[in-house]
C-alpha positions in Angstrom: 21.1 11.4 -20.2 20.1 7.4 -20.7 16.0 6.7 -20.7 14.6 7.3 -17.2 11.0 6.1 -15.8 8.6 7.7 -13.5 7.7 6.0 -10.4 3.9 7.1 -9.1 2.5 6.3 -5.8 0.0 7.9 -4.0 -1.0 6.6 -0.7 -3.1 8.3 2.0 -2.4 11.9 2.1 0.9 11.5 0.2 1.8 11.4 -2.8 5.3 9.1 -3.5 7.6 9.5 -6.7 10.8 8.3 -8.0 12.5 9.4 -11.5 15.5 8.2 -13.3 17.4 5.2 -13.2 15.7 2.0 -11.5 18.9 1.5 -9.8 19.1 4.8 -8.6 16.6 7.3 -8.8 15.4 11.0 -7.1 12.6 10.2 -5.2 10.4 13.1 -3.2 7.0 13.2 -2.3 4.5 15.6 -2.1 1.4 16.2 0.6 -2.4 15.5 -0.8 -5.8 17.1 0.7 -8.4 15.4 1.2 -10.2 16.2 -2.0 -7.2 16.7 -4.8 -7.3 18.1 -8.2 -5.6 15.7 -10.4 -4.1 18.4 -12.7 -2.9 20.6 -9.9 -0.8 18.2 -8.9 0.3 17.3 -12.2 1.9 20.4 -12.7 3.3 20.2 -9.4 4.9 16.8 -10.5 6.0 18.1 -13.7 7.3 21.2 -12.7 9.9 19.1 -9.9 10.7 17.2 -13.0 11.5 20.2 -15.1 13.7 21.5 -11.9 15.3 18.1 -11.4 16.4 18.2 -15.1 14.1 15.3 -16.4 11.9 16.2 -19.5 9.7 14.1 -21.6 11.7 12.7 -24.3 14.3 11.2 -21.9 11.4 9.7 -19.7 10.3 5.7 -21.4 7.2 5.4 -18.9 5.5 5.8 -16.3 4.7 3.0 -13.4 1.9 3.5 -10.6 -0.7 0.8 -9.8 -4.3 0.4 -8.8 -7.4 -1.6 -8.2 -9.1 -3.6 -11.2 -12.7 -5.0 -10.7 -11.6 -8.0 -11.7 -8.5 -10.1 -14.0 -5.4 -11.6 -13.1 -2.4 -10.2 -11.7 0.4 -8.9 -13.8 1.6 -6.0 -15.8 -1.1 -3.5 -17.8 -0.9 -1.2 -20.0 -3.2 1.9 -19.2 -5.7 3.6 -21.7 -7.3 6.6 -20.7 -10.8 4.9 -21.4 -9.8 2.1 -19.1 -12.1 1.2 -16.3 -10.5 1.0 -13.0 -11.3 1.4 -8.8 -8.4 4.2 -8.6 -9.9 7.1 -10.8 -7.8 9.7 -9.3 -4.8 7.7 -9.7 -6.4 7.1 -13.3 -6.6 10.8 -14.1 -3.5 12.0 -12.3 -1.8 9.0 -14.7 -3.6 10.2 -18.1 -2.7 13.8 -17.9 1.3 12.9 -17.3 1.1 10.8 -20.0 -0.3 12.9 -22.3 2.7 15.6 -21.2 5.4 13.6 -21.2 3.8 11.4 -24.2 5.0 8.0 -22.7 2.7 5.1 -21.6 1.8 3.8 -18.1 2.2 0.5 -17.4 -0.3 -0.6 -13.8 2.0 -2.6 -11.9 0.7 -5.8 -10.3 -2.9 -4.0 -9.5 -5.0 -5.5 -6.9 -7.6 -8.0 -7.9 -10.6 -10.1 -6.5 -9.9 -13.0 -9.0 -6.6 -13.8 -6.3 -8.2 -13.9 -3.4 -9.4 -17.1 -1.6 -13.3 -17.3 -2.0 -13.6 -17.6 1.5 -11.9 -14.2 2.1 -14.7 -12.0 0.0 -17.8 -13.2 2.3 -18.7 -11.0 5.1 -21.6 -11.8 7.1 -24.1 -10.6 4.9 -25.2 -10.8 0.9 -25.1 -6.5 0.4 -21.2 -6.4 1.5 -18.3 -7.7 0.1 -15.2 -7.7 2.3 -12.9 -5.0 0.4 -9.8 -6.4 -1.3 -8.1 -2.6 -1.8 -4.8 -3.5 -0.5 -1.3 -2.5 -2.6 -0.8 -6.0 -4.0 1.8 -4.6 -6.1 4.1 -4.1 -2.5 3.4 -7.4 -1.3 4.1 -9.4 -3.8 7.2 -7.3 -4.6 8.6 -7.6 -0.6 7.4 -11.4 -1.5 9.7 -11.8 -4.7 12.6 -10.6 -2.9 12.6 -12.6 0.2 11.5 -15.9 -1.6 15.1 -14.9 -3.4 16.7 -14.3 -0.5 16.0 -18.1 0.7 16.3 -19.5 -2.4 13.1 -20.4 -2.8 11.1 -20.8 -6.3 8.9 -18.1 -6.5 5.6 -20.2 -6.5 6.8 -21.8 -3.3 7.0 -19.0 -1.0 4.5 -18.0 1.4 4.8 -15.2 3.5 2.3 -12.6 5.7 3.9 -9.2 4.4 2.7 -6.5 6.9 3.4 -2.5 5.2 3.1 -0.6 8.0 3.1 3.3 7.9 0.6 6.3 7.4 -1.4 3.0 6.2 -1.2 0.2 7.8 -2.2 -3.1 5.0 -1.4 -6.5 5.6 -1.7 -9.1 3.1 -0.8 -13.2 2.8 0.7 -14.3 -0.1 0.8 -17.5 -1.7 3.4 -18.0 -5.1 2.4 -14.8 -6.9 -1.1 -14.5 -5.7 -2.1 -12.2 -2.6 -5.0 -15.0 -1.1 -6.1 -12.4 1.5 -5.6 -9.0 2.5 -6.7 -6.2 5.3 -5.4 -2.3 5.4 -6.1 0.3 8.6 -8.7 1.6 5.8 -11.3 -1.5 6.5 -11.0 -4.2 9.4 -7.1 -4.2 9.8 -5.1 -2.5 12.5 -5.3 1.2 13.0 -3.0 3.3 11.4 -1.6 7.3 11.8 -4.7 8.5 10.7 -7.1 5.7 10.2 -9.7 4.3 13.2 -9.2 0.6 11.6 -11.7 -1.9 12.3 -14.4 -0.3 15.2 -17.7 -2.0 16.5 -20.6 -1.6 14.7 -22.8 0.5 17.1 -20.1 2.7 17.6 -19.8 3.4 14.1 -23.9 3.9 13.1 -23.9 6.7 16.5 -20.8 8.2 14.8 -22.9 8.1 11.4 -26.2 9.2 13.1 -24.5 12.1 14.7 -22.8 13.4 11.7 -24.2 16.0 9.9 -23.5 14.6 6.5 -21.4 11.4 5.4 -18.4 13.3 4.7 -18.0 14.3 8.7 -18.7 11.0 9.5 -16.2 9.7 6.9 -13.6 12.5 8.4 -13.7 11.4 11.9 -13.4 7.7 11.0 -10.4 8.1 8.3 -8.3 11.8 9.5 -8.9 12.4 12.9 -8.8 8.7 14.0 -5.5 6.7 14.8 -2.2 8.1 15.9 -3.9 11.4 15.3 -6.6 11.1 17.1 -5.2 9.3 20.3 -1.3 11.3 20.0 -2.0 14.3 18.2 0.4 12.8 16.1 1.0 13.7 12.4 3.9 12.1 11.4 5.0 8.4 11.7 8.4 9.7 12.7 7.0 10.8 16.0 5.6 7.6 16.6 8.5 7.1 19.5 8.9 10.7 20.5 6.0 10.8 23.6 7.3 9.0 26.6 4.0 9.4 28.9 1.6 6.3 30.1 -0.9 7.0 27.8 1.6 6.9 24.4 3.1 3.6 25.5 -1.0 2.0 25.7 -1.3 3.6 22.2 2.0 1.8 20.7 1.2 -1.1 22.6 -2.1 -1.5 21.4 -1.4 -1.0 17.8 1.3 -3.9 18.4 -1.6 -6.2 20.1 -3.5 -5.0 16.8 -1.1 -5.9 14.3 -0.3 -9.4 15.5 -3.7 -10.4 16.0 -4.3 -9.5 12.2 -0.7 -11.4 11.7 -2.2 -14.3 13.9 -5.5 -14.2 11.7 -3.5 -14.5 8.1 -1.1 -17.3 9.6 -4.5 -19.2 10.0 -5.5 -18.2 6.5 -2.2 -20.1 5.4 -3.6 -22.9 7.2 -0.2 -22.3 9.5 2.5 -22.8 6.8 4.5 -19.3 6.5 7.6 -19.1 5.7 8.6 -15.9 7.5 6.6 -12.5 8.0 7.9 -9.7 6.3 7.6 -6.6 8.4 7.9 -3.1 6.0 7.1 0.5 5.9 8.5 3.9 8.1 7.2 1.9 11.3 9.8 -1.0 10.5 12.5 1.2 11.0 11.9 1.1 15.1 13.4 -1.6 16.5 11.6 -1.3 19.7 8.5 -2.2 18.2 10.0 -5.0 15.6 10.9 -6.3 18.8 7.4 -6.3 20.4 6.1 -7.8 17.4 8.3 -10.4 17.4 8.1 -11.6 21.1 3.7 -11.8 19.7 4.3 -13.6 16.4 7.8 -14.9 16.4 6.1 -18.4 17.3 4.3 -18.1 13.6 7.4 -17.6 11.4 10.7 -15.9 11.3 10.3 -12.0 10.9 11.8 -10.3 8.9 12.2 -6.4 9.1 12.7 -4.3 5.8 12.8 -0.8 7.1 11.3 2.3 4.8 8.7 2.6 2.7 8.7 0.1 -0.5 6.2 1.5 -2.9 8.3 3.3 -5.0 10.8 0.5 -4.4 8.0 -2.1 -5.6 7.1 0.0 -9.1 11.0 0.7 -9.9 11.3 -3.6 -10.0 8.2 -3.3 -12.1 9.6 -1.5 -14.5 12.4 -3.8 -14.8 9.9 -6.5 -15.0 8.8 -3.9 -18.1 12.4 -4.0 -19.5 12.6 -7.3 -19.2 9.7 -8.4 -21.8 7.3 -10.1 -18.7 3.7 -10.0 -21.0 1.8 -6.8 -21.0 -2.0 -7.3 -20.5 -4.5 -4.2 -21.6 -7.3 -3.2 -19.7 -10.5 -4.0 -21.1 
């Protein structure tokens, strides 16, 4: 069997792989709780590996991405003694590596040195506005539609909106991701996410939680879809017909093209299309609502599914291709 690389993307309460072939790889994904053991799911990983026919020596490396305090953007090399804002990612990635004994290579991690200055003031000196976004997905869904219009890569600017169990929306500028909002923080919410909520609201929510972690709970896994629906997966986002469903998918429409509406002005009005991505794309009903709300912005563009593993596999040929290999410090 030819070399193979491993594709590692946890987001929310899932955990996304694909192995093999960039062009064509298994992909499967296994559920997270809240609080995961890193090994334990290692040896979950390894042991679908081991059924799926994969072992070490025919695996080159592994790709998965993250958060660095600071540095450009661009391909790393990971070390296990390297410091970075995704340490369960970080020991997840050092205990494959060590198994398989391949490296891992972060992919386009997200970084405070892109953003605009403007974006990382809040209205107060003790909080910075969080820039923990999957940079690597944007710019990737970025790459391809600059392509796509024949545009030079540090020409194109686009509002990419990834919308599915997290909902993160980003505008990007050339290679650099100037601003960026997830279902996690301010943005939109999301299938289990509250998004951005007033402030009182959130300190009686605080005050009336018996310790942070309830308060975290309610905010972060019983908000959202969940918490309005009952829903638990994003392929029932369609499946209620009653009134109360449709204001639920209607508001998290308004939502989303507000935060569209928000970026567009960030880009000082010059986008060249919105790119619209993730298990929600695939609904055309509500590609449709979004586009009657922001169609007057830019083209939109719907890329249906969700692109992480997609994102990391065109890092890796990024990888193959020699593109400079920076090390965390």
């Amino acid at each position: 069997m030819c070399m193979a690389v491993l594709a590692v993307y946890p987001q929310g309460k899932t955990l996304h792989f694909g192995v093999g072939a960039v062009d064509a790889p298994e992909a499967a994904t296994f559920t997270l709780a809240s609080c995961t053991d890193a090994a334990i799911v290692a040896e979950q990983l390894l042991a679908w590996l081991e059924a799926a026919g994969f072992s070490g020596d025919q695996l080159e490396f592994i790709v998965t991405s993250g958060h660095l305090t600071e540095g450009p953007s661009g391909i790393y090399r990971w070390t296990q003694s390297a410091q970075s804002a995704e340490p369960w990612a970080g020991e997840l990635c050092t205990v494959l590596s060590e198994y398989l004994s391949c490296p891992v290579y972060l992919i386009d991690p997200a970084s405070s040195a892109e953003c605009h200055r403007h974006a990382l003031v809040t209205g107060t000196p003790a909080i910075q506005r969080p820039y923990f976004a999957d940079y690597f997905i944007f710019k990737y869904l970025a790459r391809e539609e600059a392509l796509r219009r024949g545009l030079k890569q540090r020409e194109g600017r686009f509002i990419v909106a990834h919308l599915d169990t997290v909902n993160q929306l980003g505008a990007v500028v050339g290679t650099r991701v100037v601003d960026c909002l997830t279902s996690a923080d301010e943005g939109p919410f999301a299938l289990y996410h509250s998004g951005g909520l007033p402030f009182d609201e959130i300190l009686r929510i605080c005050d009336s939680a018996p310790q942070r972690e309830q308060a975290l709970q309610a905010l972060t896994e019983n908000g959202g879809l969940r918490g309005y629906l009952g829903l638990e997966n994003i392929a029932d986002f369609y499946s209620q017909r009653d009134e109360q469903s449709e204001l639920i998918r209607q508001a998290l429409v308004y939502q989303i093209a507000k935060e569209i509406g928000a970026l567009a002005a960030a880009l000082q009005g010059q986008v060249d299309a919105i790119i619209c991505a993730g298990e929600l794309a695939r609904f055309e009903p509500l590609i449709a609502e979004l586009t009657a709300r922001v169609g007057f912005v830019a083209p939109l563009v719907a890329v249906p599914g969700q692109q992480g593993v997609s994102a990391l596999l065109a890092g890796a040929r990024r990888v193959w291709e020699k593109e400079p290999i920076m090390n965390l410090s």
